[in-house]
ZAVO-848834 format. One record per residue (C-alpha): residue number from 0; residue in three letters; x, z, y. Coordinates in Angstrom, 3 decimals. Each point is the difference from the previous one (the first is absolute). Example, Ala and Ser with C-alpha at 12.3 -4.5 7.8 and 13.67 -1.06 7.14 Angstrom:
2
<atom resi="0" resn="Ala" xx="12.300" zz="7.800" yy="-4.500"/>
<atom resi="1" resn="Ser" xx="1.370" zz="-0.660" yy="3.440"/>
REM end
This chain:
281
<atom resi="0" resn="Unk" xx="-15.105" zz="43.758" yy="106.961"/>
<atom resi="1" resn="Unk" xx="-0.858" zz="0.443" yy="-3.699"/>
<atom resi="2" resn="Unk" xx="0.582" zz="-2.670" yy="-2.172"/>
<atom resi="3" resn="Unk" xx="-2.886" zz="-0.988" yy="-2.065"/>
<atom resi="4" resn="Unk" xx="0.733" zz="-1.364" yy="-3.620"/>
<atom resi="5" resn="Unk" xx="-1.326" zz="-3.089" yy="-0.870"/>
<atom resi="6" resn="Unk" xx="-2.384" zz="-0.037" yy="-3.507"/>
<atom resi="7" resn="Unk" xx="0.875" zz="-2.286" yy="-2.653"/>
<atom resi="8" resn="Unk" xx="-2.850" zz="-1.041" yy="-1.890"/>
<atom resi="9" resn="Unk" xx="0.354" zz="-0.153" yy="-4.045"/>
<atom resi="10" resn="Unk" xx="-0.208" zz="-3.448" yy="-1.445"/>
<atom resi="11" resn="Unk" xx="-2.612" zz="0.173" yy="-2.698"/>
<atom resi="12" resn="Unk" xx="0.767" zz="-3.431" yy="-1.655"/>
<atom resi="13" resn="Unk" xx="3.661" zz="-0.783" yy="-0.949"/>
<atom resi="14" resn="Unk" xx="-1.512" zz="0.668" yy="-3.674"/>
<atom resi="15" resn="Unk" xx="-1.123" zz="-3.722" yy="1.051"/>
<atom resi="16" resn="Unk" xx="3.952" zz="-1.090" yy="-0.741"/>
<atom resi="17" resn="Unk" xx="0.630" zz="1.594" yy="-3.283"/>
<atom resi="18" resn="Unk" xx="-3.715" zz="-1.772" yy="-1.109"/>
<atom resi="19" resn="Unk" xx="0.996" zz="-4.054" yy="1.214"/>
<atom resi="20" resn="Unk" xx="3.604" zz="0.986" yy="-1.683"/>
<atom resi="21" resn="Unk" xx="-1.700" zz="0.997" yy="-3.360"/>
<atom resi="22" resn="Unk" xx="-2.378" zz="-3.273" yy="0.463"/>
<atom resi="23" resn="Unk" xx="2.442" zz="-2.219" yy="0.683"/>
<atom resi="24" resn="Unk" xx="1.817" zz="0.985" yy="-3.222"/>
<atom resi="25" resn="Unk" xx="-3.039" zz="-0.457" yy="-2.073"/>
<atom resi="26" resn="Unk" xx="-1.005" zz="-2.975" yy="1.182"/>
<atom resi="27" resn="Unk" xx="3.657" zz="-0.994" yy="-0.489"/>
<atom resi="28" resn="Unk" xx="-0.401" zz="1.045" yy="-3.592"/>
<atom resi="29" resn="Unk" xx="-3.444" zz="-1.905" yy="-0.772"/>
<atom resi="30" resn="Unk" xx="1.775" zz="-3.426" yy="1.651"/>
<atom resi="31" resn="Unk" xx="2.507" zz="0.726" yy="-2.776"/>
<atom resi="32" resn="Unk" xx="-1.817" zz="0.823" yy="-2.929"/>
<atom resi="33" resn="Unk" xx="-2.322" zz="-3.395" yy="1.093"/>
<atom resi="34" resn="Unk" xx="3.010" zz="-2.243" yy="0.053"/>
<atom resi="35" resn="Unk" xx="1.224" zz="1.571" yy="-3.958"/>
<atom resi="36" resn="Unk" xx="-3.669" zz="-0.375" yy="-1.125"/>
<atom resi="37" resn="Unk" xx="-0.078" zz="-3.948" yy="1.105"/>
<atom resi="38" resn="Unk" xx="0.423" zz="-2.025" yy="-2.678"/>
<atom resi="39" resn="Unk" xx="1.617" zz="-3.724" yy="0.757"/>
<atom resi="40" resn="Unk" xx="-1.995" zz="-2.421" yy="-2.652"/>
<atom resi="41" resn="Unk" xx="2.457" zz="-2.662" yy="-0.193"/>
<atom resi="42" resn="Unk" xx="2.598" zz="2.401" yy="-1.183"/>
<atom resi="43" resn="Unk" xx="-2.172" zz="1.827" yy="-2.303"/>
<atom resi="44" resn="Unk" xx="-1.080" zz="-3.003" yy="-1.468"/>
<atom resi="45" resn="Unk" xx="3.064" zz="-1.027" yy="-1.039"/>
<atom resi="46" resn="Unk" xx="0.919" zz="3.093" yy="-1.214"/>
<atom resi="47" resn="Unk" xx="-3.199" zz="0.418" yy="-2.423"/>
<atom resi="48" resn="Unk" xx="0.949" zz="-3.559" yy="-1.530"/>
<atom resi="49" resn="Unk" xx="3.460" zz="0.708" yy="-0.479"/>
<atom resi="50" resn="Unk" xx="-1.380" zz="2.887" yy="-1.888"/>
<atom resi="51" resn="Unk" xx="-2.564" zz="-1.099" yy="-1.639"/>
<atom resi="52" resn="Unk" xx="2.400" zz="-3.138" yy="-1.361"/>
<atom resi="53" resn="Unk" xx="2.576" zz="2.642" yy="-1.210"/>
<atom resi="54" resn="Unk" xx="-2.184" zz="2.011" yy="-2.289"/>
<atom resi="55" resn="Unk" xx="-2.237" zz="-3.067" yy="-1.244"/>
<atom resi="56" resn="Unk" xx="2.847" zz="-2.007" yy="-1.593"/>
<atom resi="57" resn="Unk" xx="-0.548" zz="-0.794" yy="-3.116"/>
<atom resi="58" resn="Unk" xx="2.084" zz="2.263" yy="-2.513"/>
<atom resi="59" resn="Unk" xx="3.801" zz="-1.415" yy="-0.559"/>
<atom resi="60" resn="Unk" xx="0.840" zz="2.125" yy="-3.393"/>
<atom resi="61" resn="Unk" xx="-1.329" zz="-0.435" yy="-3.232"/>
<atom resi="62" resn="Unk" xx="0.909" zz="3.287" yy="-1.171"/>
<atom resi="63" resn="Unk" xx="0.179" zz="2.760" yy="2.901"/>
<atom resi="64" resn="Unk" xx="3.301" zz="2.506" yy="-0.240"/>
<atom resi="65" resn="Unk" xx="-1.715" zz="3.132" yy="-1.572"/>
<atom resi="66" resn="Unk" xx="1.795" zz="3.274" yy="1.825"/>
<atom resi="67" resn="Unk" xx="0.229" zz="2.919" yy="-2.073"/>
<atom resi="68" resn="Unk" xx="-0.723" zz="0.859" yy="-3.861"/>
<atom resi="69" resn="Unk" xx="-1.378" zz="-2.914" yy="-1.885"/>
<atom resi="70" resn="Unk" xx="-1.007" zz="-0.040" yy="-3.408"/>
<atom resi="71" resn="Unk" xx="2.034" zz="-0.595" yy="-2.530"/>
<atom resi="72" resn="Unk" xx="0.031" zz="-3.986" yy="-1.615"/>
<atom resi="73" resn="Unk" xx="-1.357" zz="-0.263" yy="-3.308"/>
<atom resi="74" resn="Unk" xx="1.966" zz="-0.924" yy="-2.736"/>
<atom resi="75" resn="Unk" xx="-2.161" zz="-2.027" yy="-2.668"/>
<atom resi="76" resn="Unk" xx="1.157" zz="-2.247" yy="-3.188"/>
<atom resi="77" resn="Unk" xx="0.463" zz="-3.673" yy="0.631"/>
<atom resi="78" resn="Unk" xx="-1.922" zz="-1.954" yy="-2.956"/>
<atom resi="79" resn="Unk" xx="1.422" zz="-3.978" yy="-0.284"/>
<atom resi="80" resn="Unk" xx="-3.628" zz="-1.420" yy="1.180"/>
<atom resi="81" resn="Unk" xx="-0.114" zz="2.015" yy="3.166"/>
<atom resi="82" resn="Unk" xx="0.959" zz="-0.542" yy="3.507"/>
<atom resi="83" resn="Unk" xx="2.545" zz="2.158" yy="2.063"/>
<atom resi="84" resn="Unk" xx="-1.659" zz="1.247" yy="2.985"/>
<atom resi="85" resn="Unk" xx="0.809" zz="-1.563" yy="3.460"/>
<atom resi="86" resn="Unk" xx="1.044" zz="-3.100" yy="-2.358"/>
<atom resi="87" resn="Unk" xx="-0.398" zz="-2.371" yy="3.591"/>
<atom resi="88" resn="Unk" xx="3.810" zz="0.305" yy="1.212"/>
<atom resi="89" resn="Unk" xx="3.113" zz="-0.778" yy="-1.853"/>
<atom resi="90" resn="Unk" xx="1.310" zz="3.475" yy="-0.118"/>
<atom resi="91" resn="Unk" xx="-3.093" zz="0.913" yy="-2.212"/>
<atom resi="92" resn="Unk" xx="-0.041" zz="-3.206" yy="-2.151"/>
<atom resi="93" resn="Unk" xx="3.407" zz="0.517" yy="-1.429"/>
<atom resi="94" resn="Unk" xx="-1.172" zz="3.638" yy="-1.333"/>
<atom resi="95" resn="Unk" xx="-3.053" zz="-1.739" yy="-1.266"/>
<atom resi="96" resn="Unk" xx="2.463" zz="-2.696" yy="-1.848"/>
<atom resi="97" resn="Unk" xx="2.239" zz="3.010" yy="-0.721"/>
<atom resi="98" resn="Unk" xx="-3.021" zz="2.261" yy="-2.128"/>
<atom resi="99" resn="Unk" xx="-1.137" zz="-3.508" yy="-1.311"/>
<atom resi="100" resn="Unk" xx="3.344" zz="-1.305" yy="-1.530"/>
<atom resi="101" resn="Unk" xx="0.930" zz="3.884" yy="-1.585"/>
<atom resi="102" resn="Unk" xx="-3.552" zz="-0.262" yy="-1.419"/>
<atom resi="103" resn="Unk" xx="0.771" zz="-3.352" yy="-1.425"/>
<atom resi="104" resn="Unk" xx="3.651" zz="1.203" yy="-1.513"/>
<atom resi="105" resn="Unk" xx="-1.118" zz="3.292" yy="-1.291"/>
<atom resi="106" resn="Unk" xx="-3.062" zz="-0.116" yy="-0.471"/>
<atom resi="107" resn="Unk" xx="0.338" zz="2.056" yy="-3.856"/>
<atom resi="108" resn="Unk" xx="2.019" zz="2.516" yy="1.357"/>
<atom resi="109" resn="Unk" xx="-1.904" zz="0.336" yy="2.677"/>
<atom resi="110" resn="Unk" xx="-3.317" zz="0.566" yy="-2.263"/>
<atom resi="111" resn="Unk" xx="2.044" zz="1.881" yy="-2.477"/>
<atom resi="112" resn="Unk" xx="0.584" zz="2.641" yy="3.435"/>
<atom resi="113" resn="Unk" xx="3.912" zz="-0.509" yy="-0.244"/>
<atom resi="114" resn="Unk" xx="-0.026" zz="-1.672" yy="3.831"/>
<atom resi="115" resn="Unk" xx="-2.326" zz="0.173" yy="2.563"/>
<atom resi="116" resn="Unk" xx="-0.710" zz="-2.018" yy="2.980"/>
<atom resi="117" resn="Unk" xx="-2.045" zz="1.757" yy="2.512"/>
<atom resi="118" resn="Unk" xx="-0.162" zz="-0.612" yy="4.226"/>
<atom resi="119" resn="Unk" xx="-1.790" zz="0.182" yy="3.449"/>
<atom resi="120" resn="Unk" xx="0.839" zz="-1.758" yy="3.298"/>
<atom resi="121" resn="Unk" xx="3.394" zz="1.374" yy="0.708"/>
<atom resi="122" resn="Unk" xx="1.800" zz="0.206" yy="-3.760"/>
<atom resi="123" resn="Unk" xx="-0.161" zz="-1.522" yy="-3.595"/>
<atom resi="124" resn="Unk" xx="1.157" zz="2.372" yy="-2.472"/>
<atom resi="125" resn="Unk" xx="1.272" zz="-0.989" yy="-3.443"/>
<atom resi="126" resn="Unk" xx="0.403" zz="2.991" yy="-2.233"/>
<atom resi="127" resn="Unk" xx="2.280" zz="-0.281" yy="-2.922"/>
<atom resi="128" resn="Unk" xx="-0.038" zz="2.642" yy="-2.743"/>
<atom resi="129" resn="Unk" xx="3.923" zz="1.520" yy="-0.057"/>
<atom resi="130" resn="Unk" xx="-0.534" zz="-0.583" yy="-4.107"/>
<atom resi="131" resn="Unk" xx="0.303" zz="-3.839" yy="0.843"/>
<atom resi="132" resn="Unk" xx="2.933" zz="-0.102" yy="1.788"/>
<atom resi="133" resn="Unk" xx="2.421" zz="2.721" yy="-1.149"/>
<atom resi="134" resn="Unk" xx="0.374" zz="2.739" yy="-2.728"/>
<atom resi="135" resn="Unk" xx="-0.440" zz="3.646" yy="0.004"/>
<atom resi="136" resn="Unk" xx="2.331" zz="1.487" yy="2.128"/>
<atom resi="137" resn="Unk" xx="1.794" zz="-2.714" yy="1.192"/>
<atom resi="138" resn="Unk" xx="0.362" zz="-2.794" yy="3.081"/>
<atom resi="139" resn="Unk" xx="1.268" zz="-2.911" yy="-2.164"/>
<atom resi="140" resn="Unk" xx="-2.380" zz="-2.573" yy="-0.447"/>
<atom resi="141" resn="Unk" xx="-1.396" zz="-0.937" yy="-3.629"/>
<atom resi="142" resn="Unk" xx="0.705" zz="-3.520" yy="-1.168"/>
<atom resi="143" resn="Unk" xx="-3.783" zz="-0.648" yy="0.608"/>
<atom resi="144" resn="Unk" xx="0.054" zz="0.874" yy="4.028"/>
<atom resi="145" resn="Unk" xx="2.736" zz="-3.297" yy="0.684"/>
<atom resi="146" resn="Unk" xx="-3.047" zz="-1.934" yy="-0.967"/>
<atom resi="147" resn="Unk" xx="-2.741" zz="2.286" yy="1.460"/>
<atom resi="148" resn="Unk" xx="1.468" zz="0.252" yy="3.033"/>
<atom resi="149" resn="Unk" xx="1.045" zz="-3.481" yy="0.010"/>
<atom resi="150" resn="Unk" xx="-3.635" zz="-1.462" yy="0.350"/>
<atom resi="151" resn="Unk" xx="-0.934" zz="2.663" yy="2.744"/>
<atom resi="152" resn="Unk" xx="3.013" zz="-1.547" yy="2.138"/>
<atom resi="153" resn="Unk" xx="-1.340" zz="-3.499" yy="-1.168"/>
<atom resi="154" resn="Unk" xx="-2.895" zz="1.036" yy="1.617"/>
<atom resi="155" resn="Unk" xx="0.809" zz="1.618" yy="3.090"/>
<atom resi="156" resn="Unk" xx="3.448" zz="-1.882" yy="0.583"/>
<atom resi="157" resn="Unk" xx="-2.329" zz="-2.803" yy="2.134"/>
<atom resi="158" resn="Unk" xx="-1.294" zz="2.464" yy="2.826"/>
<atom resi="159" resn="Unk" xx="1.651" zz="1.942" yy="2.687"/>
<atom resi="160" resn="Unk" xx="-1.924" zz="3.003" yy="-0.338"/>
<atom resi="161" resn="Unk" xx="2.270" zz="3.611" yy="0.017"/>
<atom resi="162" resn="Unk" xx="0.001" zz="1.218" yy="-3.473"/>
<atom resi="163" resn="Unk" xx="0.494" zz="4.120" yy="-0.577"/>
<atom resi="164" resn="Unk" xx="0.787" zz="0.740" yy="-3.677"/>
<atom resi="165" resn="Unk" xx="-0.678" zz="3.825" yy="-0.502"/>
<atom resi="166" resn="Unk" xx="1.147" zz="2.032" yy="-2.726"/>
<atom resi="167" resn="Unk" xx="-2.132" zz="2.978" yy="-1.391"/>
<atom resi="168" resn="Unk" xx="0.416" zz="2.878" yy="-3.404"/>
<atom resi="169" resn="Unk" xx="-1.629" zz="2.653" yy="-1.277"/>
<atom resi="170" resn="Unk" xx="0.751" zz="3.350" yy="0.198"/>
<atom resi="171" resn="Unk" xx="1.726" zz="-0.006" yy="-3.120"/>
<atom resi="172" resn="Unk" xx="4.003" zz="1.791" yy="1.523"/>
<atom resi="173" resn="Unk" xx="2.299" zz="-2.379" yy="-0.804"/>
<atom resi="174" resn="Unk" xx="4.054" zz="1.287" yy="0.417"/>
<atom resi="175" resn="Unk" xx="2.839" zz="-2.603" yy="-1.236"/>
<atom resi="176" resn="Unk" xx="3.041" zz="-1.537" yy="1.505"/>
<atom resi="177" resn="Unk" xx="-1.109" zz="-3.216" yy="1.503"/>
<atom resi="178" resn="Unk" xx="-3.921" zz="1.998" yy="1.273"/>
<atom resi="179" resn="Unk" xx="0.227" zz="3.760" yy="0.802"/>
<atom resi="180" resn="Unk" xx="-3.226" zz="-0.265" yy="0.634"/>
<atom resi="181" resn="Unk" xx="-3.525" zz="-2.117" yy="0.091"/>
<atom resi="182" resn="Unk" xx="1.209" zz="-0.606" yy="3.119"/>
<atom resi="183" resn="Unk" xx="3.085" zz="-1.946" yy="-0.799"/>
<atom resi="184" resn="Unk" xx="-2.051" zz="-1.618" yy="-2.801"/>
<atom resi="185" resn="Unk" xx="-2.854" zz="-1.466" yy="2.053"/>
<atom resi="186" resn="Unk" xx="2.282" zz="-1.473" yy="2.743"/>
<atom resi="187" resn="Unk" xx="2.320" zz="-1.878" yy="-2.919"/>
<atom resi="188" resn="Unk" xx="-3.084" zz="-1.488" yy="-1.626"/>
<atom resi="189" resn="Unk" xx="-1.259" zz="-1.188" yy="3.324"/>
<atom resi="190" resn="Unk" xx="3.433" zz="-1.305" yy="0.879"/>
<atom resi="191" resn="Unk" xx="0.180" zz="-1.882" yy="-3.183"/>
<atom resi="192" resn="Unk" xx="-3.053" zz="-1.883" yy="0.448"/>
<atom resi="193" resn="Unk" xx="0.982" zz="-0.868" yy="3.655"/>
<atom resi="194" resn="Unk" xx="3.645" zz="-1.586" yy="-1.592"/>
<atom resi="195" resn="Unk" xx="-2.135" zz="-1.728" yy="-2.990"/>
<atom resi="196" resn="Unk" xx="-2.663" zz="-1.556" yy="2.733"/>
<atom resi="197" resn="Unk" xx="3.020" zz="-0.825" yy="2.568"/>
<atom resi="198" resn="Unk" xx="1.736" zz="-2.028" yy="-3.386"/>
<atom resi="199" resn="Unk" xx="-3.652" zz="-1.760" yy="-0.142"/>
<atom resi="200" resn="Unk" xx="0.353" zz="-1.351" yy="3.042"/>
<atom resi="201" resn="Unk" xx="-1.909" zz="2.275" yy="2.461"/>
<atom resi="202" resn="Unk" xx="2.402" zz="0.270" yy="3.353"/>
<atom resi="203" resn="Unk" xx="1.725" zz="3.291" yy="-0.361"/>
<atom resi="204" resn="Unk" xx="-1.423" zz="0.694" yy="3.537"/>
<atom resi="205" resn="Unk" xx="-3.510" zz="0.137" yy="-0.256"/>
<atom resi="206" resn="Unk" xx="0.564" zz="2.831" yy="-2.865"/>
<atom resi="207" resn="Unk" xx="0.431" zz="4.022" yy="0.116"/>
<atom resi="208" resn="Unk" xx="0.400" zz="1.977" yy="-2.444"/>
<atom resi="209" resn="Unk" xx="-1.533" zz="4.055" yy="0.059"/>
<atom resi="210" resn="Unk" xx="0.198" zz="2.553" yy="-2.468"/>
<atom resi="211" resn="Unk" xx="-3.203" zz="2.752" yy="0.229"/>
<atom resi="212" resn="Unk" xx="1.037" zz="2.274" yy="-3.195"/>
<atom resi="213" resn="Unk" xx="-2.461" zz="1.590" yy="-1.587"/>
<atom resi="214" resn="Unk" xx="-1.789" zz="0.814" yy="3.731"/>
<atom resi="215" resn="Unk" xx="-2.442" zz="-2.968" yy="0.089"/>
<atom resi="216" resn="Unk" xx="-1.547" zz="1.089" yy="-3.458"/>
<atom resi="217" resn="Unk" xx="-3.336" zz="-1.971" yy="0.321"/>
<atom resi="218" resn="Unk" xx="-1.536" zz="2.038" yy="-3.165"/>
<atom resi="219" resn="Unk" xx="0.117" zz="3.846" yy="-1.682"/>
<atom resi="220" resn="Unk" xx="3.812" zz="-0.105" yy="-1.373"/>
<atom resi="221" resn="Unk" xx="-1.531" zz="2.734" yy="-2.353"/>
<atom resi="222" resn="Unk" xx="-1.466" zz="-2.711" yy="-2.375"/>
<atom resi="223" resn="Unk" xx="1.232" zz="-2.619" yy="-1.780"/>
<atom resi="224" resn="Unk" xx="-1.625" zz="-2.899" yy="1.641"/>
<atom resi="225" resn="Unk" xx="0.719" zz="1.543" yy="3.123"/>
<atom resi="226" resn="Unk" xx="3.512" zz="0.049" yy="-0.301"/>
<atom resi="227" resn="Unk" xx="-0.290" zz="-3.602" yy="-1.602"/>
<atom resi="228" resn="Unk" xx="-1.721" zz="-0.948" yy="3.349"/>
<atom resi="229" resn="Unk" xx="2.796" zz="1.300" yy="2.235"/>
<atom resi="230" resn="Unk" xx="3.127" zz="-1.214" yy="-1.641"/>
<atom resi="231" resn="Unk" xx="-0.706" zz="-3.768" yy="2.070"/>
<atom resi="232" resn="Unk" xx="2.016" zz="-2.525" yy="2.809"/>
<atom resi="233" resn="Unk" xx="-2.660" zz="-1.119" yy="2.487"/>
<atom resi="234" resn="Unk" xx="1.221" zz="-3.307" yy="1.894"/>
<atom resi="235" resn="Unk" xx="-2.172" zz="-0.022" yy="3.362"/>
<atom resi="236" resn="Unk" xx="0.146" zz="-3.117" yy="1.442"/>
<atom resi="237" resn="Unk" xx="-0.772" zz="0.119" yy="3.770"/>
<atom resi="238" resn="Unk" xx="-2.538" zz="-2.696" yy="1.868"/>
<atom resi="239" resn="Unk" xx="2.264" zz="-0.165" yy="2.508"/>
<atom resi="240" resn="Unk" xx="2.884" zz="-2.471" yy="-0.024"/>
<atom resi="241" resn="Unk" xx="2.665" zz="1.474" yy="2.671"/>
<atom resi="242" resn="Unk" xx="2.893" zz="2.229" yy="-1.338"/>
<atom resi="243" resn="Unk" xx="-0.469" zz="2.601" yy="-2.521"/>
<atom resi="244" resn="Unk" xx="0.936" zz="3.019" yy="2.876"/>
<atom resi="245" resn="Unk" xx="-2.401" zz="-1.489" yy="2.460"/>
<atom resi="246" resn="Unk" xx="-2.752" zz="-0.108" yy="-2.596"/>
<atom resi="247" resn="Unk" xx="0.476" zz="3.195" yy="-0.973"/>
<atom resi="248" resn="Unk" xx="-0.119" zz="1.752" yy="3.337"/>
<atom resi="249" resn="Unk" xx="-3.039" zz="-2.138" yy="0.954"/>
<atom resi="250" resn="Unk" xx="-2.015" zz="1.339" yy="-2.784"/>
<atom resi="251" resn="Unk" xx="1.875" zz="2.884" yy="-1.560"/>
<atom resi="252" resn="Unk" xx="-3.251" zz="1.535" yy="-0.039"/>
<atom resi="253" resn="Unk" xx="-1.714" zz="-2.850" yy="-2.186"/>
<atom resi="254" resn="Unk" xx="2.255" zz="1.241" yy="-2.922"/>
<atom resi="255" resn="Unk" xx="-1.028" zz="3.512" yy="-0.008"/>
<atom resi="256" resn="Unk" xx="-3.681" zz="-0.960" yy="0.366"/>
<atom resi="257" resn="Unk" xx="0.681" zz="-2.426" yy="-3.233"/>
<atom resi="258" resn="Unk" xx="1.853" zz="2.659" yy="-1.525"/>
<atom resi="259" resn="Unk" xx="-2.992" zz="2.093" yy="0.635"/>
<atom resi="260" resn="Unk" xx="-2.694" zz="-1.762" yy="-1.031"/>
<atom resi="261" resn="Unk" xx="2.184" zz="-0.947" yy="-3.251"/>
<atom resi="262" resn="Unk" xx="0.090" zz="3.587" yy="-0.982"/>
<atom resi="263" resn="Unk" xx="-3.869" zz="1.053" yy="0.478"/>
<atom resi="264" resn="Unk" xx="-0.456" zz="-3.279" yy="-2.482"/>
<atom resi="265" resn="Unk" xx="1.764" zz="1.552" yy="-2.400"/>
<atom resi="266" resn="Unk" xx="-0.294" zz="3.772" yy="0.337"/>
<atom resi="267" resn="Unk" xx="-3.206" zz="0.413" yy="-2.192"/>
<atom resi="268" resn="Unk" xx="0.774" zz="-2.553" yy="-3.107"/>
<atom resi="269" resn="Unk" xx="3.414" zz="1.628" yy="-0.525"/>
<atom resi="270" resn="Unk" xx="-1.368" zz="3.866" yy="0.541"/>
<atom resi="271" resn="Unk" xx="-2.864" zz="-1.091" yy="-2.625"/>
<atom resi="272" resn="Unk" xx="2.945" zz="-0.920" yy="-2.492"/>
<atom resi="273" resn="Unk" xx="0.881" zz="2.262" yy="-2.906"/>
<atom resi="274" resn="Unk" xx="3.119" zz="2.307" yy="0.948"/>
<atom resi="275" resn="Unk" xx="3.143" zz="-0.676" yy="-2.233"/>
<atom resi="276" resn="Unk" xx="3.725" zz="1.111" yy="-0.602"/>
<atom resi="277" resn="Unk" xx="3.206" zz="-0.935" yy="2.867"/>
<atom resi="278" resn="Unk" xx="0.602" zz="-3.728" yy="0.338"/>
<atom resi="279" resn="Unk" xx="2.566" zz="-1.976" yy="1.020"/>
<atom resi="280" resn="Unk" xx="1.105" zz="-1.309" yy="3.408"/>
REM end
């Protein structure tokens, strides 16, 4: 007898599976996405305080660190009845006695434009005209610069304060023995005012001594008064009482900007002077 096959019938749902897997999954997903989106109050409470009590503190510096270029410090004169800026610490009081007691001493030379005392909140600088202190062409000291040189130590000798004496020329070529060249010229002079302030009774190691050449000209070497101008020593005495090479690689940069500002004082009243014949060193 013939066997007779059997007829399977086609399921028409097992699309039914794939659909509760896919649901499952998503509703999987939303039960997820609900718990991250919960917020727990107690903990978020005490996270907005500790945040709101970091950024509301009152502010702890004075003067914030400024990142980046800054403008240079002015460099103005120092007249006897003024007050040094910042004059509330010690550090700033002492260049405030400092530009006081010069004004007192030399006051006539200081009107007659042979020394000036000028400053800001970093530096006092006391400008001596070379023609005080030594003769043309030389590094050895005129009788008169023992005693000059004497009251500026008398002066300074109390404070610990770094002192850098700087030596400047014209450009006046110079070629002897003892100074090849303006070079060897400027560094003597300053040299010789760092031994006459040392004798005075300044401590040998709050001074440096730095010869510029004729490099630093603050005026047109082309005129007379111009040359007259450059041919200086500049003592810069630093607000700062810690050791002269400390001081000077904290604010290296305040002696450029004083250099700076001294030669835009100057620029225009020497370039206004007459021109005139060589000078000197």
């Amino acid at each position: 007898m013939r066997r007779r096959n059997k007829h399977e019938s086609e399921n028409h749902e097992r699309w039914l599976v794939s659909y509760a897997d896919f649901i499952t999954l998503l509703f999987a997903f939303f039960v997820v996405m609900y718990s991250i989106s919960s917020v727990n109050d107690g903990k978020y409470k005490v996270l907005s305080d500790t945040l709101g009590g970091a950024f509301n503190q009152p502010q702890q510096v004075i003067n914030p660190i400024q990142i980046g270029e800054t403008t240079p410090l002015s460099l103005s004169p120092i007249d006897g009845q003024g007050e040094h800026d910042g004059g509330s610490d010690a550090e700033n009081d002492s260049l405030a006695d400092i530009a006081q007691a010069m004004q007192a001493a030399f006051g006539d030379l200081i009107s007659a434009g042979e020394i000036e005392v000028r400053g800001n909140e970093l530096w006092i600088e006391i400008e001596l005209s070379s023609g005080l202190l030594f003769p043309s062409g030389d590094a050895l000291p005129l009788d008169n610069a023992f005693f000059l040189t004497e009251k500026i130590a008398e002066i300074l000798a109390p404070y610990d304060n770094p002192i850098h004496v700087e030596g400047f020329t014209d450009n006046v070529p110079i070629s002897s023995r003892l100074y090849p060249t303006n070079w060897e010229l400027s560094a003597a002079r300053a040299a010789s005012v760092v031994r006459m302030l040392a004798h005075g009774g300044i401590a040998p190691e709050r001074l440096a001594a730095v010869g510029y050449g004729e490099f630093r000209p603050v005026a047109d070497n082309t005129t007379v008064a111009g040359r007259r101008a450059n041919r200086r020593v500049v003592l810069l005495v630093s607000r700062y009482t810690e050791q002269p090479s400390a001081a000077s690689q904290r604010d290296r940069h305040g002696v450029e900007d004083m250099r700076t500002a001294r030669s835009r004082s100057l620029a225009d009243s020497a370039s206004a002077s007459g021109s005139g014949t060589g000078s000197a060193n």
